[in-house]
Structure formats: C-alpha cells, structure tokens
C-alpha positions in Angstrom: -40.7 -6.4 6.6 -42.2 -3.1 6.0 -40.0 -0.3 6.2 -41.2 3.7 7.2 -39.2 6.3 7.3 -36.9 7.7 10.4 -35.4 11.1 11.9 -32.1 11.9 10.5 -30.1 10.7 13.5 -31.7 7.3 13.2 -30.9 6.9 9.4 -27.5 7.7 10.3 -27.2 5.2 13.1 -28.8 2.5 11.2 -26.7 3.3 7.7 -23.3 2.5 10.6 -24.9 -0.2 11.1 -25.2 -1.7 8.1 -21.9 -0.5 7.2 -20.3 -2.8 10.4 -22.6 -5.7 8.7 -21.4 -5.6 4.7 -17.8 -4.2 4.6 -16.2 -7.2 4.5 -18.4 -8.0 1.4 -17.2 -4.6 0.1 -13.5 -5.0 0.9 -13.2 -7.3 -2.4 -14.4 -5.2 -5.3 -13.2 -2.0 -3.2 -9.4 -3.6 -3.0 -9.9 -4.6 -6.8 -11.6 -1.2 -8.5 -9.0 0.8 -6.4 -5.8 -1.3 -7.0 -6.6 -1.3 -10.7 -7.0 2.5 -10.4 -3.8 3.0 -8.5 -1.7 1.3 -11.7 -2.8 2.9 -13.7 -2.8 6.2 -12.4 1.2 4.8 -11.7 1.1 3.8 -15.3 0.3 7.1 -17.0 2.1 9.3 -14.3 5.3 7.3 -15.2 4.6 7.2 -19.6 3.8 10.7 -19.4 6.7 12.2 -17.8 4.9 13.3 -15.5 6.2 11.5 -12.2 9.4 13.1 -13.2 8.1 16.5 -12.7 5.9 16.0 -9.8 9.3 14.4 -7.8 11.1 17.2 -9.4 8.5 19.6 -8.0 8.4 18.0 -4.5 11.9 17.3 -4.3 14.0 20.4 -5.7 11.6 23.7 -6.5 14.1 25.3 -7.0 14.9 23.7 -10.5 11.4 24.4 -11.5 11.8 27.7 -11.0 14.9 27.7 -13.3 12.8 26.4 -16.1 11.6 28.9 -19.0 8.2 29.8 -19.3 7.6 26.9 -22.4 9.2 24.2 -20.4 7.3 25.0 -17.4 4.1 25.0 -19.5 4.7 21.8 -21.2 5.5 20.0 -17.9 2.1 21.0 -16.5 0.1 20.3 -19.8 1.7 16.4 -19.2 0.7 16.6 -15.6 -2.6 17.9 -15.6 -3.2 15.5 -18.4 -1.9 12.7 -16.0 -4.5 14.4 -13.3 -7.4 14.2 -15.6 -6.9 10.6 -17.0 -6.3 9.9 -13.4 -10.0 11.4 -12.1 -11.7 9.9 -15.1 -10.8 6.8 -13.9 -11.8 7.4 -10.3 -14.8 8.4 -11.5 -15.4 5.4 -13.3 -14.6 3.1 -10.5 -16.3 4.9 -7.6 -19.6 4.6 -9.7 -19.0 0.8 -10.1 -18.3 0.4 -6.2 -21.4 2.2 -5.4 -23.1 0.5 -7.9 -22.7 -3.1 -5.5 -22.7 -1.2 -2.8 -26.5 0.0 -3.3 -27.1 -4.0 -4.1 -25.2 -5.5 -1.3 -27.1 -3.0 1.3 -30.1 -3.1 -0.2 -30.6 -6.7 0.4 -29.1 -7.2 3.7 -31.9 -4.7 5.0 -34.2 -7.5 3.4 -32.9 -10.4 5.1 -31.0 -11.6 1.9 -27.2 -11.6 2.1 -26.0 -11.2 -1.7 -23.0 -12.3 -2.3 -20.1 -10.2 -3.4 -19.9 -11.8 -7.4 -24.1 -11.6 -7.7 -23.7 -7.7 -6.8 -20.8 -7.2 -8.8 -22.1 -9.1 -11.8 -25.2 -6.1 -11.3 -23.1 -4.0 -11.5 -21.3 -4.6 -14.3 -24.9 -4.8 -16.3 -25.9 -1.6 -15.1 -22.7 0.4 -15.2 -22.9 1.8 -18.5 -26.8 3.4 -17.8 -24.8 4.8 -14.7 -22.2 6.1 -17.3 -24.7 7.8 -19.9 -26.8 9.3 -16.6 -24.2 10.7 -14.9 -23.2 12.6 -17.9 -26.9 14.0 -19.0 -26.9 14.9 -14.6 -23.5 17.1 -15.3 -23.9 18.4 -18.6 -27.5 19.8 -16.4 -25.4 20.7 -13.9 -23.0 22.3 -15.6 -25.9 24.7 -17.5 -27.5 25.6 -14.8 -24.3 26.5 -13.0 -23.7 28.4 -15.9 -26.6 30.5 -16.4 -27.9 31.1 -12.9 -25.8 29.1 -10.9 -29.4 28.3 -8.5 -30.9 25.9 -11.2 -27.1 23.8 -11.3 -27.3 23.6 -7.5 -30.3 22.8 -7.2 -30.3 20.3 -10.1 -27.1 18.4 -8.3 -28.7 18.2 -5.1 -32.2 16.7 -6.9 -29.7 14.1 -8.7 -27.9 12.9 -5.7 -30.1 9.6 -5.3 -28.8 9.0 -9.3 -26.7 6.0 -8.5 -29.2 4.1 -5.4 -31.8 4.6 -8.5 -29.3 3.0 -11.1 -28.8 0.4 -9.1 -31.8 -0.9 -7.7 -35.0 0.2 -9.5 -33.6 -0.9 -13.4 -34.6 2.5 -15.0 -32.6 3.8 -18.7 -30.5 7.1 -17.7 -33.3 9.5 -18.6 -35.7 7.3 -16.1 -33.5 7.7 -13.6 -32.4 11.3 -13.8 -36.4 11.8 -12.8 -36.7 9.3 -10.9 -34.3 10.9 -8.6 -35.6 14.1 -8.8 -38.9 13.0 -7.7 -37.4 11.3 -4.6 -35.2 14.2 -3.3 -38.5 16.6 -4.1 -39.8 18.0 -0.9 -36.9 16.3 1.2 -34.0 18.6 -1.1 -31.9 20.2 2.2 -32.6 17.0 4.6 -30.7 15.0 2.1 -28.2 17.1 0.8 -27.6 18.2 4.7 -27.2 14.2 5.5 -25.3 14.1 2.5 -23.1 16.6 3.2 -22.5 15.0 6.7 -21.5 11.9 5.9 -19.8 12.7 2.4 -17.3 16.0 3.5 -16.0 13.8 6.0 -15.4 11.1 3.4 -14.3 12.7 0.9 -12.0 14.7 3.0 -10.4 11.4 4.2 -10.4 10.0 0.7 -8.4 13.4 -0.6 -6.2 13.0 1.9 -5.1 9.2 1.2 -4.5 10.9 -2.3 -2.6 13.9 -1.3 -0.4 11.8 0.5 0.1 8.7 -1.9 0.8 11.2 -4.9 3.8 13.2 -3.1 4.8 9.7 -1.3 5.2 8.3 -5.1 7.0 11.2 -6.6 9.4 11.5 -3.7 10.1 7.7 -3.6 10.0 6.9 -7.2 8.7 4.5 -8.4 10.1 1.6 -6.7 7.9 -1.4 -5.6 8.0 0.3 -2.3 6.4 3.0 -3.2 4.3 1.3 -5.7 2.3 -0.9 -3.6 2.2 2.2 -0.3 0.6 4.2 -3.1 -2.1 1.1 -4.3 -2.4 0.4 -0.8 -3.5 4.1 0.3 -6.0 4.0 -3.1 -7.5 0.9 -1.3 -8.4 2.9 1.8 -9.6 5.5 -0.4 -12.4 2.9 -2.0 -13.4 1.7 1.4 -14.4 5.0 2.5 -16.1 5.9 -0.9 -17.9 2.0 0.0 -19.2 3.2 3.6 -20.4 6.7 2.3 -22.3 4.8 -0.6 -23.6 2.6 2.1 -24.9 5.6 3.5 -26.3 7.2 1.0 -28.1 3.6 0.1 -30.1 4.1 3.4 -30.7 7.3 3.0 -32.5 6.3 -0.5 -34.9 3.7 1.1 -35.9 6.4 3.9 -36.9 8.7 0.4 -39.0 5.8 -1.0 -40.3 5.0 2.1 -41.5 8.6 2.6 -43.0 8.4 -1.5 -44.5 5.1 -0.9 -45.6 2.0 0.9 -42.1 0.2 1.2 -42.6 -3.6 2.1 -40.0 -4.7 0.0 -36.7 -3.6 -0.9 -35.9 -6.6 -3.7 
C-alpha cells in the first residue's frame, strides 16, 4: 500500500479513525501503566505525609493558616516531593504507552494487526533509548529556553516526532533526536499546530482527571473507595494520553511520506 501525504483535516480524520480501530488493543497496557501509576502515586502521597496535608488543605485551610512559617514550609517540601516523584512516574509511563501505541498504529495502517504483548514486548526493548533521548531533547530544550528562549522553542517543536521515531525506525537516542528534526524540518508550525490541536485538548482532559482524583483522594482518605475512584480516573487519563499518541503516530507517517517514497510502514 503506498501511502502519500494528506491536508491536515484528512490526517485528522483518518488518525480518529484509527483510534476507533485499536483502542481496545490500547485499553490493556493503558489500564496497567496507569493503575500502577495511580499506587504509587497513593503509595508515596500516604509514606510521605503528604495526603495528610493535602486533605488538611482541602478540608480545613484554616488550620494551615495557623501553622508557623517552618511547619508550613516542611509540609510543602513533603508535598511537592510527592508531586515530583508523582510526574516522574507519569512521565515514565506515558512514554511506554506511546511507545505501543506508535507500534500498534503503525501496523494496522499496514494491514497487520499486532497484538497487544508483541507491541508491548517493543516497547519494553526500546524504552530505555526513549529514556536517554528524551533527556538529551530537554536538557536542549531547557538551554535554549534559557539563553534565547527562540532556539528551546524551536528545538521542542523539531523533537516532537521523538517518540514515533523511537518506536518505529530502531535509531540510538542521538539518531533519533535528528532524525526527528529532519522530519519536522520544513513542516515545523503544520505539526506543532496539529499537535497543539489534538494535544491541548488531551492534555486538558488528562489534567483534569488529575485535578479531580488528587482533591477526591485527600478529601476521602484513603479508603478503598477512594483508592480505586482515584486509579480508575488515572486509567481515563492513559486512554486519552493512548488516542493523542495515536494521533501523533499518523501525523509521523504523513512527515515520512512527505521526506520519502512511503510503501511500507513495517
């Protein structure tokens, strides 16, 4: 099947297409990278102390204003160390998720269904080049932000195809950080506009599912109640990070297909 590449609207329409076609296939390692992520956020909010506060801070403010300036300060130091332990680990699992995401879609636009475990098992084998290029792409970032602000902008709009490029094309980190530079290159504000589309949206509904599980844990304890709303919500938060990878997975063929003659995706 050769493949050529299509107005945005049509990438669009075609990526919720694909999305109707796998998410069942995506509902496994999404309910599993997400519930894992949910305990243990559960896990170090409730070691650290810092459930206490946050229910405290929900529940009665007016005791947290009563605390001196030292307890106040120590109580955020545990929280905010919660929050960061807690993003690390989303981190991690949203770039596993997209990982077999990119597989799973990637072959179904070939005609070959891969199963769940073969694109998990990819994954897995892959993740930790993800891991090591996804920190050289920030600590780029992070440079460029700081110098001219321009080059960091520009460098995290030329690594967004990072992670379709991990996945499918078997390049080392550095590889991949160009590789993905040279796909976005002449096509920068198409994809980071189609990007931005699909991923505000997303991400918006994925913050939300967090904003609402964190206060819905602190204010109900942590019961088993509570507990599994608060995995449940995590859950709904990987299947939308799994249908904007999708996305974003047909957005890179229509980059490859616009570098290159594209007759087979596999």
């Amino acid at each position: 099947m050769e493949i050529t590449p299509r107005p945005f609207g049509e990438v669009l329409a075609e990526g919720m297409t694909l999305l109707v076609r796998v998410w069942r296939r995506l509902l496994a390692p999404a309910f599993w990278c997400f519930t894992l992520l949910g305990a243990v956020t559960i896990v170090t909010l409730v070691s650290s102390g810092a459930n206490d506060f946050l229910q405290q801070l929900i529940t009665d403010p007016s005791s947290v204003e009563a605390m001196d300036d030292e307890q106040l300060f120590d109580e955020l130091v545990r929280l905010g160390g919660a929050a960061m332990v807690a993003g690390l680990l989303q981190l991690l699992a949203t770039g596993f998720l997209n990982l077999t995401a990119h597989r799973i879609v990637v072959f179904e636009m070939a005609g070959e269904a891969m199963s769940t475990r073969d694109a998990v098992s990819w994954a897995a084998r892959r993740f930790f080049v993800l891991f090591l290029a996804a920190l050289l792409a920030s600590i780029a970032i992070l440079v460029g932000l700081l110098l001219l602000v321009i080059p960091g902008i520009w460098l995290a709009g030329s690594f967004t195809m990072l992670s379709p490029v991990v996945a499918l094309e078997g390049l080392g980190p550095v590889a991949s950080l160009r590789r993905s530079m040279e796909l976005v290159r002449g096509r920068w504000w198409p994809t980071v506009g189609f990007l931005l589309f699909v991923g505000l949206l997303g991400s918006a509904a994925a913050q939300l599912v967090q904003l609402i599980a964190l206060p819905a844990l602190a204010t109900g304890g942590v019961g088993i109640g509570a507990g599994l709303a608060f995995v449940f919500l995590m859950v709904v938060q990987g299947m939308v990070i799994a249908a904007i990878a999708v996305m974003s997975t047909r957005w890179y063929v229509d980059l490859r297909a616009r570098k290159e003659p594209l007759l087979s995706l596999t």
